[in-house]
ROSEZA-972326 format. One record per residue (C-alpha): residue number from 1; residue in one letter; x, y, z. Coordinates in nm, 3 decimals, decimal comma. Layout:
<marzas>
+-------+------+---------+---------+---------+
: zator : palo :       u :       v :       w :
+-------+------+---------+---------+---------+
:   NUM :    A :       X :       Y :       Z :
...
+-------+------+---------+---------+---------+
</marzas>
This chain:
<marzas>
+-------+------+---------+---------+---------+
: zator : palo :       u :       v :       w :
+-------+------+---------+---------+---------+
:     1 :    X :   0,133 :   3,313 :  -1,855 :
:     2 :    X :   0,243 :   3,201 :  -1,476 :
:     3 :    X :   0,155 :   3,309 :  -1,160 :
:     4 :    X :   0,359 :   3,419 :  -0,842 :
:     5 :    X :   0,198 :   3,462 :  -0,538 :
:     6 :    X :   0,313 :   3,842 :  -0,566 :
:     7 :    X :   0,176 :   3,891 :  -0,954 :
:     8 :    X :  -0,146 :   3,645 :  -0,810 :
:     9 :    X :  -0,215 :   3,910 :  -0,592 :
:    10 :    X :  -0,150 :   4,179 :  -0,787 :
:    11 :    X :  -0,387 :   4,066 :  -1,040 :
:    12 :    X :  -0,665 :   3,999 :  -0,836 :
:    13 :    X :  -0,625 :   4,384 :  -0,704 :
:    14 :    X :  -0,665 :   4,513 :  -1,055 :
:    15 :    X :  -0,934 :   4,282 :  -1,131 :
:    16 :    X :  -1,135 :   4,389 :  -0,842 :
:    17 :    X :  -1,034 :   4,744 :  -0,849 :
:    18 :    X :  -0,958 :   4,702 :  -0,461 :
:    19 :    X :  -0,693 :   4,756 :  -0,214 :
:    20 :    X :  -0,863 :   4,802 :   0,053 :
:    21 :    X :  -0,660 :   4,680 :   0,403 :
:    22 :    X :  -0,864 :   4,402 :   0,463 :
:    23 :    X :  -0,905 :   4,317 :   0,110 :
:    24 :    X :  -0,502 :   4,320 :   0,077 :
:    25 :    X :  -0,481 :   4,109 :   0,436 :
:    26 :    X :  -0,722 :   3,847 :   0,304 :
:    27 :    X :  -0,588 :   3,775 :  -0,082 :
:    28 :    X :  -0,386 :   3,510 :   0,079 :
:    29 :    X :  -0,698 :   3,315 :   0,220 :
:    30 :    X :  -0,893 :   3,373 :  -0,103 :
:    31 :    X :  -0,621 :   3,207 :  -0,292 :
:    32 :    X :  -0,555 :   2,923 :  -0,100 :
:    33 :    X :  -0,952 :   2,862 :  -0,096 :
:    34 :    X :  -0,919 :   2,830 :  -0,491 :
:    35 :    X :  -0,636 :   2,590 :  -0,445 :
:    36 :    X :  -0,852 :   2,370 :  -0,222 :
:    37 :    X :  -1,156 :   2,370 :  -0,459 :
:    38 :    X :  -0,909 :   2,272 :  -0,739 :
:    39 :    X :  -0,742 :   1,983 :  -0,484 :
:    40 :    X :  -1,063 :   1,828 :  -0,461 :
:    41 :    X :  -1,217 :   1,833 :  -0,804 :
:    42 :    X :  -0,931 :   1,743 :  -1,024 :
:    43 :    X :  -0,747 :   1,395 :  -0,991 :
:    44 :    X :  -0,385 :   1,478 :  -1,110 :
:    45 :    X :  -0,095 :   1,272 :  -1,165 :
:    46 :    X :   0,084 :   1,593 :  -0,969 :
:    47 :    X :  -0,110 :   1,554 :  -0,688 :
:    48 :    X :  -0,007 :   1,201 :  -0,628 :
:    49 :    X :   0,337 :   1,091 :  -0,523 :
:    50 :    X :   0,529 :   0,752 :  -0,354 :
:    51 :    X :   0,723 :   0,745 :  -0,029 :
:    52 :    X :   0,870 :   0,430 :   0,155 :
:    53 :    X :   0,852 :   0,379 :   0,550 :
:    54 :    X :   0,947 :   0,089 :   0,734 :
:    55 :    X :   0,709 :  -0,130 :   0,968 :
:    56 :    X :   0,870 :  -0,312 :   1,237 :
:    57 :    X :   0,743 :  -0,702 :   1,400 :
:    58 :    X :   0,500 :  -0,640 :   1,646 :
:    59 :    X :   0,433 :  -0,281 :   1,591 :
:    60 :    X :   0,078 :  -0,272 :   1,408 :
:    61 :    X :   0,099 :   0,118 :   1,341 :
:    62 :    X :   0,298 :   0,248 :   1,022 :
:    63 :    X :   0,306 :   0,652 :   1,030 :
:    64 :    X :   0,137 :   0,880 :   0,782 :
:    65 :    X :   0,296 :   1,127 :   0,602 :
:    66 :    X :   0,218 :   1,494 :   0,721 :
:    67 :    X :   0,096 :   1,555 :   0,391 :
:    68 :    X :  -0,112 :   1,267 :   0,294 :
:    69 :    X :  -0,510 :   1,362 :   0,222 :
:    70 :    X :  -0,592 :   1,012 :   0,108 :
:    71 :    X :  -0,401 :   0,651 :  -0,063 :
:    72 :    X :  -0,417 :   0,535 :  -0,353 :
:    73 :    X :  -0,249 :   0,166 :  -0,293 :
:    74 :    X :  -0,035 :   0,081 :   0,056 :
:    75 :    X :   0,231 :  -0,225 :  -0,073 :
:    76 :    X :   0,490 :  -0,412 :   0,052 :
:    77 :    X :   0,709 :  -0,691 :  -0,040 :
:    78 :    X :   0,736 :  -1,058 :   0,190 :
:    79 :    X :   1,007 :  -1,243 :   0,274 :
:    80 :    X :   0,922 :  -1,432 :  -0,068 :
:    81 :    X :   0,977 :  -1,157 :  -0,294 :
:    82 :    X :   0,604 :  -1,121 :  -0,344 :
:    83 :    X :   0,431 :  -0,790 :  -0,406 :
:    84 :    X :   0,188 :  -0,777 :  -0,140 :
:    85 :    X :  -0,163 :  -0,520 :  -0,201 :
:    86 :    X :  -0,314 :  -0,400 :   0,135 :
:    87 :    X :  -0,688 :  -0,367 :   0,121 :
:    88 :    X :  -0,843 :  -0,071 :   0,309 :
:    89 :    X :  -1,087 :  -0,169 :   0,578 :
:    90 :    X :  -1,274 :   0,011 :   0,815 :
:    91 :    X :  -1,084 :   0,070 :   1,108 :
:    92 :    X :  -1,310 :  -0,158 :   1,359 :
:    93 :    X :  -1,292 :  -0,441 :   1,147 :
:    94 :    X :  -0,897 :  -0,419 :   1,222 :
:    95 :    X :  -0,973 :  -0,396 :   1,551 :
:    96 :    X :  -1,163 :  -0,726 :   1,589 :
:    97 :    X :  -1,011 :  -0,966 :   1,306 :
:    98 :    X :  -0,750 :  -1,253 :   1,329 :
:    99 :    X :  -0,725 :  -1,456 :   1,085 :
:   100 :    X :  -0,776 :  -1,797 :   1,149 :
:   101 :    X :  -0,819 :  -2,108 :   0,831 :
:   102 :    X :  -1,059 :  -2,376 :   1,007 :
:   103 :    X :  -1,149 :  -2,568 :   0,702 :
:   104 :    X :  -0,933 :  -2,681 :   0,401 :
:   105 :    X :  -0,576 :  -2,556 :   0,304 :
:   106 :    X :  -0,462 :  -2,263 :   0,474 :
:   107 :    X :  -0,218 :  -2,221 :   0,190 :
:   108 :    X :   0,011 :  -2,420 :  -0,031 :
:   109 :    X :   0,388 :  -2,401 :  -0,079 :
:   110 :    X :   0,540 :  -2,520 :  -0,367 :
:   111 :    X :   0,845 :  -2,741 :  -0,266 :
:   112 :    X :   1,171 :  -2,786 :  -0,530 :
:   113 :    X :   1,508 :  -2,923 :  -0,481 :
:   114 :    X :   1,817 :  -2,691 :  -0,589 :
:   115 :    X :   2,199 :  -2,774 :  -0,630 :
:   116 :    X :   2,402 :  -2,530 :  -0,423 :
:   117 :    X :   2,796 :  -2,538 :  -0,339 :
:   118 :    X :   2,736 :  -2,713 :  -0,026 :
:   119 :    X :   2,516 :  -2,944 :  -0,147 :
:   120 :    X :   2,145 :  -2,994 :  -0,214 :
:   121 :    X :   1,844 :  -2,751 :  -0,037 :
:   122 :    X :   1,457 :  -2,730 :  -0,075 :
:   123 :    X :   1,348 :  -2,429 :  -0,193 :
:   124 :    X :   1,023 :  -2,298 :  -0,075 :
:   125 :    X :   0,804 :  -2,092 :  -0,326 :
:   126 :    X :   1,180 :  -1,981 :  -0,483 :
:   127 :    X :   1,346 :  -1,939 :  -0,153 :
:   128 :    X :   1,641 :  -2,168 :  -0,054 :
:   129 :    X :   1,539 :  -2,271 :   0,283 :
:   130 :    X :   1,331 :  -2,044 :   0,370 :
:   131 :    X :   1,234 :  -1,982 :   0,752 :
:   132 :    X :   0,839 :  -2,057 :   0,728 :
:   133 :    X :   0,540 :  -1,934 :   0,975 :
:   134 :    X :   0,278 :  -2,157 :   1,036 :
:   135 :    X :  -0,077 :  -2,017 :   1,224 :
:   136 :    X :  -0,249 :  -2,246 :   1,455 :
:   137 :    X :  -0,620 :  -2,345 :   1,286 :
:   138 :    X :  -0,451 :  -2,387 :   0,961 :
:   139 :    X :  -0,374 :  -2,659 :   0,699 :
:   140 :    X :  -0,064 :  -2,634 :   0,524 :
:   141 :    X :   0,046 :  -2,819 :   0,194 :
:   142 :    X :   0,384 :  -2,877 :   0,081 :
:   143 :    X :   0,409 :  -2,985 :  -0,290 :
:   144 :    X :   0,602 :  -3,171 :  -0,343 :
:   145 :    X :   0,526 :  -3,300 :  -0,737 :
:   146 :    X :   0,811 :  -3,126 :  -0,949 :
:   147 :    X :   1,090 :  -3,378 :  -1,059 :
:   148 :    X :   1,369 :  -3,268 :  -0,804 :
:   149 :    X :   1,163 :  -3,397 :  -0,526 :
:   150 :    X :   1,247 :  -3,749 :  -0,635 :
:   151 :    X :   1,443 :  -3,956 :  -0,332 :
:   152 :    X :   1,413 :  -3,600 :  -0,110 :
:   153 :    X :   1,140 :  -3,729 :   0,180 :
:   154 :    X :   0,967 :  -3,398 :   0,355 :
:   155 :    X :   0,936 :  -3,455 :   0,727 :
:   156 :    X :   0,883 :  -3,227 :   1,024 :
:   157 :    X :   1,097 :  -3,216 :   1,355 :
:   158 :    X :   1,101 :  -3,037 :   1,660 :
:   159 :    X :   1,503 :  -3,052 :   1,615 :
:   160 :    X :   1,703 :  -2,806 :   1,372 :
:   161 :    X :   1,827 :  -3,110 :   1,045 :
:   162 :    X :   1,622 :  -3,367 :   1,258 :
:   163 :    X :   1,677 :  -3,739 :   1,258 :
:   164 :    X :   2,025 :  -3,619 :   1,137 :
:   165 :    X :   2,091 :  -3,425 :   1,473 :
:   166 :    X :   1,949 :  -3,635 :   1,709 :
:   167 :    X :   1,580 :  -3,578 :   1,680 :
:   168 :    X :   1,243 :  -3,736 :   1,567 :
:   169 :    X :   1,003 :  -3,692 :   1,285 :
:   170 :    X :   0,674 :  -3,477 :   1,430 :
:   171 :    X :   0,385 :  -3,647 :   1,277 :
:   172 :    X :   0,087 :  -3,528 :   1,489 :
:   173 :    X :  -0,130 :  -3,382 :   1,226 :
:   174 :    X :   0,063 :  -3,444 :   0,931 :
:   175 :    X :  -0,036 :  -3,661 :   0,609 :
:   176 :    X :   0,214 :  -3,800 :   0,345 :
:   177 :    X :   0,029 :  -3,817 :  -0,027 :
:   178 :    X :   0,193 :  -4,021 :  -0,308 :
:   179 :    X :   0,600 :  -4,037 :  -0,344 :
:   180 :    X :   0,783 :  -3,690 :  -0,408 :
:   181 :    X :   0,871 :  -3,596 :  -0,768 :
:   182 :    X :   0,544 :  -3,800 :  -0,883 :
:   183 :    X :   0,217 :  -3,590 :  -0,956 :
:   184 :    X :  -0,018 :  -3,472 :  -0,669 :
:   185 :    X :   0,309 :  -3,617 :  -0,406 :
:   186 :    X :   0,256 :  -3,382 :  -0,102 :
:   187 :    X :   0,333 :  -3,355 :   0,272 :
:   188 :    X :   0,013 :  -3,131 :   0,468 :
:   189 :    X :   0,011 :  -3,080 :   0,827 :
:   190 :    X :  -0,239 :  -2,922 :   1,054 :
:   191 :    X :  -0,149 :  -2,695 :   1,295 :
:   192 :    X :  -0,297 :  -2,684 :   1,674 :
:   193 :    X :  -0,249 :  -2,443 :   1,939 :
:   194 :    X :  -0,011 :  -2,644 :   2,112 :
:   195 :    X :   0,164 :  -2,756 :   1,787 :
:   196 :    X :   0,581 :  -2,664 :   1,865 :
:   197 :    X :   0,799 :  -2,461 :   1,651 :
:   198 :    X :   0,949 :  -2,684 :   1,423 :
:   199 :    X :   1,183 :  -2,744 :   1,151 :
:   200 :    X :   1,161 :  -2,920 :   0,814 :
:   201 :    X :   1,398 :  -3,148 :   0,647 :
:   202 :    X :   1,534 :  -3,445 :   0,412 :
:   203 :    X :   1,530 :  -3,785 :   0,560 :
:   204 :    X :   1,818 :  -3,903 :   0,342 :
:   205 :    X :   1,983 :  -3,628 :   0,321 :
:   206 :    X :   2,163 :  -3,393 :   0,550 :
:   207 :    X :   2,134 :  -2,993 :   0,568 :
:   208 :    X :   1,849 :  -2,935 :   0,319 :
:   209 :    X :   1,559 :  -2,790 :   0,511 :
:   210 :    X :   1,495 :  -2,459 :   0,737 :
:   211 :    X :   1,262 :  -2,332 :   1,041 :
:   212 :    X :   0,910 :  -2,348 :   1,043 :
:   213 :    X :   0,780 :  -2,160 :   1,342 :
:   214 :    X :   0,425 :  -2,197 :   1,506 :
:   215 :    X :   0,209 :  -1,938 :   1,599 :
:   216 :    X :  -0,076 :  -1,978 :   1,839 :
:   217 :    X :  -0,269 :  -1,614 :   1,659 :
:   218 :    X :  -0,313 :  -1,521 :   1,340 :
:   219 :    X :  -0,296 :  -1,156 :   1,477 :
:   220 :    X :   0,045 :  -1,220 :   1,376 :
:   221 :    X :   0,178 :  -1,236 :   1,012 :
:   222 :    X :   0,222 :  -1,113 :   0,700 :
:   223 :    X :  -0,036 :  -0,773 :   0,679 :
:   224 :    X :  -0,321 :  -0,794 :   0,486 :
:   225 :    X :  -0,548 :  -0,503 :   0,524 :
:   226 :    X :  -0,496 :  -0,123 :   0,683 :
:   227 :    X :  -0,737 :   0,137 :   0,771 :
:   228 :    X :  -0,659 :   0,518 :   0,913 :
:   229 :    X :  -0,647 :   0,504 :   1,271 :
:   230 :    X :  -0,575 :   0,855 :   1,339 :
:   231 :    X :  -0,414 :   1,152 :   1,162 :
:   232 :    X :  -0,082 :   0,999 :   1,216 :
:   233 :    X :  -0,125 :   0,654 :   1,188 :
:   234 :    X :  -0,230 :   0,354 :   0,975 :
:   235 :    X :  -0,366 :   0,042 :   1,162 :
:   236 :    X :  -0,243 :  -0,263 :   0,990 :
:   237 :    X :  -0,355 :  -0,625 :   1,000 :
:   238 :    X :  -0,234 :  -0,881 :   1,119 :
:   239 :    X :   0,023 :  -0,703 :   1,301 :
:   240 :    X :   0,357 :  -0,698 :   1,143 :
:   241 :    X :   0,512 :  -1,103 :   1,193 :
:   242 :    X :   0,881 :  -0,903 :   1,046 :
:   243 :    X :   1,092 :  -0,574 :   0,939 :
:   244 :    X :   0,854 :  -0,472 :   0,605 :
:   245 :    X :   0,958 :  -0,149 :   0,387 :
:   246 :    X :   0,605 :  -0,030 :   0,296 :
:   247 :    X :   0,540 :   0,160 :  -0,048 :
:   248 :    X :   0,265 :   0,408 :  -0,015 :
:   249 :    X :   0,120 :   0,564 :  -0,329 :
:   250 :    X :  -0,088 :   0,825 :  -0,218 :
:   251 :    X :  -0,258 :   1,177 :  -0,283 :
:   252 :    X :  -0,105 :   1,464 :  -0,106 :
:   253 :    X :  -0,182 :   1,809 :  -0,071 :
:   254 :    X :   0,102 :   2,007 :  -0,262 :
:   255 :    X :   0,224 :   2,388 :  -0,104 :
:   256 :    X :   0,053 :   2,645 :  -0,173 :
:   257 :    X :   0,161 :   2,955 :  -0,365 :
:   258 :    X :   0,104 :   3,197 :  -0,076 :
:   259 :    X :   0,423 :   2,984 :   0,127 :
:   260 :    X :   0,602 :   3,302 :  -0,001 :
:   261 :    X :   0,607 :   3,609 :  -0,227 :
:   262 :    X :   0,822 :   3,441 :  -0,443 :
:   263 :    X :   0,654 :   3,114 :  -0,460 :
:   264 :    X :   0,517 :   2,959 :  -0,675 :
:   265 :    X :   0,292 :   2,636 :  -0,767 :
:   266 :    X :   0,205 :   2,361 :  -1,031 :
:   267 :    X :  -0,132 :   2,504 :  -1,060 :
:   268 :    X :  -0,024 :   2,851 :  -1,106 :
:   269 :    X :   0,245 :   2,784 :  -1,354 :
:   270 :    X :   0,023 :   2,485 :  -1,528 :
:   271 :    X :  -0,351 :   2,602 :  -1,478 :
:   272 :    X :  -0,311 :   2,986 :  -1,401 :
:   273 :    X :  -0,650 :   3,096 :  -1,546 :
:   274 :    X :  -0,821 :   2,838 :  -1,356 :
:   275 :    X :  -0,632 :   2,946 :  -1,007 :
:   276 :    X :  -0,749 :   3,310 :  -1,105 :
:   277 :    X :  -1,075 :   3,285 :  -1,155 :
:   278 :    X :  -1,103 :   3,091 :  -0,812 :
:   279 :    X :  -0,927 :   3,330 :  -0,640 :
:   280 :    X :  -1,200 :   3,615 :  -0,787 :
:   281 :    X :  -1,478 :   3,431 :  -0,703 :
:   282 :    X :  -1,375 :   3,401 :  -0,339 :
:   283 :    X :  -1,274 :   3,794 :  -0,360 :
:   284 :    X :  -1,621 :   3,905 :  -0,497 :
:   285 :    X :  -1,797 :   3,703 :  -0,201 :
:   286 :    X :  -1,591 :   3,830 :   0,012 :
:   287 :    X :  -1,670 :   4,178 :  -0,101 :
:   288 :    X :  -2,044 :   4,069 :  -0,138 :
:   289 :    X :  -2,011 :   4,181 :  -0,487 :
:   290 :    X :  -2,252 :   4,171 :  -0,740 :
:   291 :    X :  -2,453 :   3,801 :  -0,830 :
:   292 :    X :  -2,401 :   3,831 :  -1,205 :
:   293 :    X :  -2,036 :   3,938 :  -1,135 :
:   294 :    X :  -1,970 :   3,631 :  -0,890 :
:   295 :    X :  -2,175 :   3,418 :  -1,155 :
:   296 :    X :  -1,958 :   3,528 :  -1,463 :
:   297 :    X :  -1,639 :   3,418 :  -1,276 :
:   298 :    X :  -1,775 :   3,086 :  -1,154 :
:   299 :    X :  -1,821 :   3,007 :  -1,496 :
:   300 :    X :  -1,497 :   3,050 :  -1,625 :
:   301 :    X :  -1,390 :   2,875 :  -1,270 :
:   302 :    X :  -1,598 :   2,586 :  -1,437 :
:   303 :    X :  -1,494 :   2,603 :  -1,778 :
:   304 :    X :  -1,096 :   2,610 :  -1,740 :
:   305 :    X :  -1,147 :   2,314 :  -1,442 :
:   306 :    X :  -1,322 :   2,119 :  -1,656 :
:   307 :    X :  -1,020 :   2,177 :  -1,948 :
:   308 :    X :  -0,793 :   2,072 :  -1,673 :
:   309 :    X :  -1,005 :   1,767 :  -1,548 :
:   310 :    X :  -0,992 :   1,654 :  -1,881 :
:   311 :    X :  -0,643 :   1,717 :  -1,946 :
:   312 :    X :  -0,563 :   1,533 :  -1,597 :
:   313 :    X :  -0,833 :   1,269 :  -1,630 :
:   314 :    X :  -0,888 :   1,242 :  -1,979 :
:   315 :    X :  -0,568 :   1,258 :  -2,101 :
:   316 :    X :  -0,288 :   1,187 :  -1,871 :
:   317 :    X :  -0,467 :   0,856 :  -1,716 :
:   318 :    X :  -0,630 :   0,715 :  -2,039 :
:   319 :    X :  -0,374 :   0,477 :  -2,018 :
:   320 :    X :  -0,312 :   0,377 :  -1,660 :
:   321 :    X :  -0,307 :   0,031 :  -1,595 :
:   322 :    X :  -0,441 :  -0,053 :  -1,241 :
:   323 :    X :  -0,808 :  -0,015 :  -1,183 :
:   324 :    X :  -0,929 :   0,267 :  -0,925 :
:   325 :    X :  -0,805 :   0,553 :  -1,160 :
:   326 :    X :  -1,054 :   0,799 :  -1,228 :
:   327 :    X :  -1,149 :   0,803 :  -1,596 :
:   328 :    X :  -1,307 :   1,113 :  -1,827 :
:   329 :    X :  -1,358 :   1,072 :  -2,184 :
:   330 :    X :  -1,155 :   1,369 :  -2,361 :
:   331 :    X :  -1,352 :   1,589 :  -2,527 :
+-------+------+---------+---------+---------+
</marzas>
């Protein structure tokens, strides 16, 4: 057995015995009253879906979807290739954090040499030359210990393939640790607020190294946490430092049955008994019907949403793999 909204309504008219204008005028609003008790007290895998959207440098809002009711996880991936996990915060928090590292290492980046065509590049964290952001109240480690490092010097420069177009090594703040390809061998430099943009690169050899621009706030960067600003906007922090496609895995609220007299609905093809005996409950009140009547119907309500919260919870999540799920023991 299925449900269309026509045969929905028709049912409830011959289980109430009433078609009554008003009664008639109001099925709709009954029904879609059952759908919303259902929406909130089962956690399906139907009621969840993914959709991508694009956040642009410097642009701290990402839009909601017009039929979002809450996320599960917000995700993107960084210029590394990393899978990045937002954390929801409360949206004043946003409004009043920058990240800033004061005290020890800001982060590390792990620093190989790689073969290419043209000749030899570093590769930072897996990325041939990658173009680097550095925040200003942070300490930043370049290691520099695997093998391919050997006779490959790290050095800052405020010129683009420094000493080898004209420039100087940059040494305010930076620290040289053991010889590269030998263990613990690292270059760390601590950025100030007036520290320049700079560039890295090979002392004895030509071409190898890439941009590693300065910024004076940490307001800037890769995102880190989100909250709901408003009904059509996330709030993201720090604001956007680049072009990131966003995943968002969230719960939505699917269309209801009434959208047409032909529609139909997961719930009423899936759960019909469950989306009937909402939809009488919310008729008898509506009629002020009897208590015992109301009661008997609330109880099935009960008994064929707790089938389908175990079905949904029990069942169809007993394997899921990231934490957060909702989990009910089958019975």
């Amino acid at each position: 057995m299925s449900f269309t909204f026509t045969s929905l309504k028709q049912a409830i008219q011959d289980f109430t015995e009433n078609s009554e204008t008003s009664f008639v005028t109001n099925l709709p609003v009954f029904i879609r009253t059952a759908e919303e008790r259902i929406l909130k007290f089962v956690d399906l895998d139907f009621f969840r879906k993914n959709v991508t959207a694009a956040a642009t440098a410097n642009n701290k809002y990402l839009a909601v979807p017009s039929d979002y009711l809450s996320t599960f996880s917000l995700s993107y991936n960084d210029n590394s290739g990393n899978k990045q996990f937002l954390l929801l915060k409360d949206v004043n928090f946003l409004q009043t954090y920058i990240p800033t590292e004061t005290q020890g290492i800001a982060r590390t980046f792990t620093v190989t040499v790689e073969a290419t065509d043209s000749g030899n590049v570093y590769v930072i964290d897996g990325v041939r030359q990658a173009s680097l952001v550095l925040y200003a109240g942070g300490r930043y480690r370049f290691d520099q210990s695997d093998a391919s490092n050997t006779n490959h010097p790290f050095r800052f420069s405020t010129t683009s393939n420094g000493t080898h177009a004209g420039g100087t090594i940059y040494s305010t703040g930076v620290d040289y640790q053991e010889t590269p390809g030998s263990a613990n061998a690292a270059t760390e430099i601590t950025i100030a607020e007036d520290t320049p943009d700079l560039y890295y690169f090979c002392t004895n050899h030509s071409g190898m190294g890439g941009s590693a621009a300065t910024k004076t706030s940490g307001a800037i960067g890769l995102p880190k946490y989100y909250a709901n600003f408003d009904v059509d906007n996330f709030l993201l922090s720090p604001t956007p430092d680049d072009n990131y496609e966003f995943e968002l895995h969230y719960f939505y609220r699917p269309a209801s049955i009434t959208t047409d007299d032909t529609g139909t609905s997961w719930v009423g093809t899936n759960a019909p008994n469950t989306l009937l005996y909402g939809s009488l409950v919310e008729a008898y009140i509506y009629m002020k019907g009897e208590a015992d009547i109301i009661k008997m119907y609330e109880d099935r309500f009960q008994e064929s949403i707790l089938r389908l919260r175990n079905y949904g919870e029990g069942v169809e999540n007993v394997d899921a793999y990231r934490n957060g799920l909702l989990y009910r023991p089958r019975t």
